[in-house]
C-alpha positions as a Markdown table, in Angstrom:
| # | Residue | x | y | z |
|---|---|---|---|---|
| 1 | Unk | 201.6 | 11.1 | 147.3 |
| 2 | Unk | 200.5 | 14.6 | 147.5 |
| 3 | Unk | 204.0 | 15.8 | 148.1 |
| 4 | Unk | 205.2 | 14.0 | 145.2 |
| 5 | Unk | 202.4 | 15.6 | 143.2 |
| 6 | Unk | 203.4 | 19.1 | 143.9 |
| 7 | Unk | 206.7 | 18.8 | 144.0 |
| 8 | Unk | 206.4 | 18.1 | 140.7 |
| 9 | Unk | 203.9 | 21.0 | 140.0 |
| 10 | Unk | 207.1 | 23.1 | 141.4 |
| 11 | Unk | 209.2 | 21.8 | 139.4 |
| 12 | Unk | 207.2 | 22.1 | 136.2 |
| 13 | Unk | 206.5 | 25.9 | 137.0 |
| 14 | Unk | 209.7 | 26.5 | 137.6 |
| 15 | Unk | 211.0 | 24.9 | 134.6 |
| 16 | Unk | 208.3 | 27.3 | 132.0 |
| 17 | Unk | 209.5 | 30.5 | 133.8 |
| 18 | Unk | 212.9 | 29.0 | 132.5 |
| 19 | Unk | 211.8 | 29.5 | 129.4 |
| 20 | Unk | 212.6 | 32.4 | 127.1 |
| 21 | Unk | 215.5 | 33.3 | 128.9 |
| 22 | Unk | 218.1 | 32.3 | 126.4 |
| 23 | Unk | 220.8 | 35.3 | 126.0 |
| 24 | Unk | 220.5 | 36.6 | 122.1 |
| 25 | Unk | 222.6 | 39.1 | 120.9 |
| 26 | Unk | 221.5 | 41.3 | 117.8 |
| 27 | Unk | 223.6 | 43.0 | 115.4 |
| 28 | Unk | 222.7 | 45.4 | 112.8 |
| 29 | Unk | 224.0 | 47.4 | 110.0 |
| 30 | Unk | 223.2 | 50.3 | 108.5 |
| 31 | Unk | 223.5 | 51.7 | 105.0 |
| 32 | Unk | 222.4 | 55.2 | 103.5 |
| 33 | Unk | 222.5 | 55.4 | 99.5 |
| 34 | Unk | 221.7 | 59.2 | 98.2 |
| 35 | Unk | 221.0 | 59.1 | 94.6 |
| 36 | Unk | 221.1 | 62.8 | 92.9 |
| 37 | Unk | 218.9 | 63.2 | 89.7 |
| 38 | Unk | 218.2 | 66.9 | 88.2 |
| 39 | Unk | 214.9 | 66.9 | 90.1 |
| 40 | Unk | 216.5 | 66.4 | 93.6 |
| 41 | Unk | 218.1 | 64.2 | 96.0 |
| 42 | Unk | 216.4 | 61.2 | 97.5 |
| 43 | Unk | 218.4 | 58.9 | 99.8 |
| 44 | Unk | 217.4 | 55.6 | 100.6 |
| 45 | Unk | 217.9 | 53.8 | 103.9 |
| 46 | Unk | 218.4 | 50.3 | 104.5 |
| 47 | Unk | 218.9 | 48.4 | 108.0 |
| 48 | Unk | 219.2 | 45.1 | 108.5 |
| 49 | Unk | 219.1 | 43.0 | 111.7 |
| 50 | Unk | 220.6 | 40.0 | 112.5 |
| 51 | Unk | 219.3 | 37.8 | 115.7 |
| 52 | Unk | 221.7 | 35.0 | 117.4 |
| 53 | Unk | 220.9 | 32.6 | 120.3 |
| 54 | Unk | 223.9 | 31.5 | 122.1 |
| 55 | Unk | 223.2 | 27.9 | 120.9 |
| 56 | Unk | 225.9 | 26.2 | 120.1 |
| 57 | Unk | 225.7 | 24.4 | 116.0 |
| 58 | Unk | 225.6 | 20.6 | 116.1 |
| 59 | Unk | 229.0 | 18.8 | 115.4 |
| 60 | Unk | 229.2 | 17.0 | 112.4 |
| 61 | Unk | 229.9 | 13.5 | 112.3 |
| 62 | Unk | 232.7 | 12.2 | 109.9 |
């Protein structure tokens, strides 16, 4: 009994240091947008950044 009970306290351990070590990639894009007006320049920087798991979508079902 007791080595049922901790295998399974291994086990369990083992399985939630599994955790959070799904692969994402990141991708990001960059845009600059310098606007001239008679009292200067002022450019305006936007990034945005996309995050994606390796899940795979669910397949749809006819």
């Amino acid at each position: 009994m007791k080595r049922m009970i901790a295998t399974a306290l291994i086990a369990s351990v083992a399985s939630m240091g599994m955790v959070g070590c799904q692969e994402e990639k990141t991708s990001s894009s960059k845009r600059e947008t310098k606007i001239s007006t008679p009292s200067g320049t002022t450019t305006i920087t936007t990034e945005k950044e996309v995050k994606t798991t390796e899940e795979k979508p669910p397949v749809a079902k006819p």
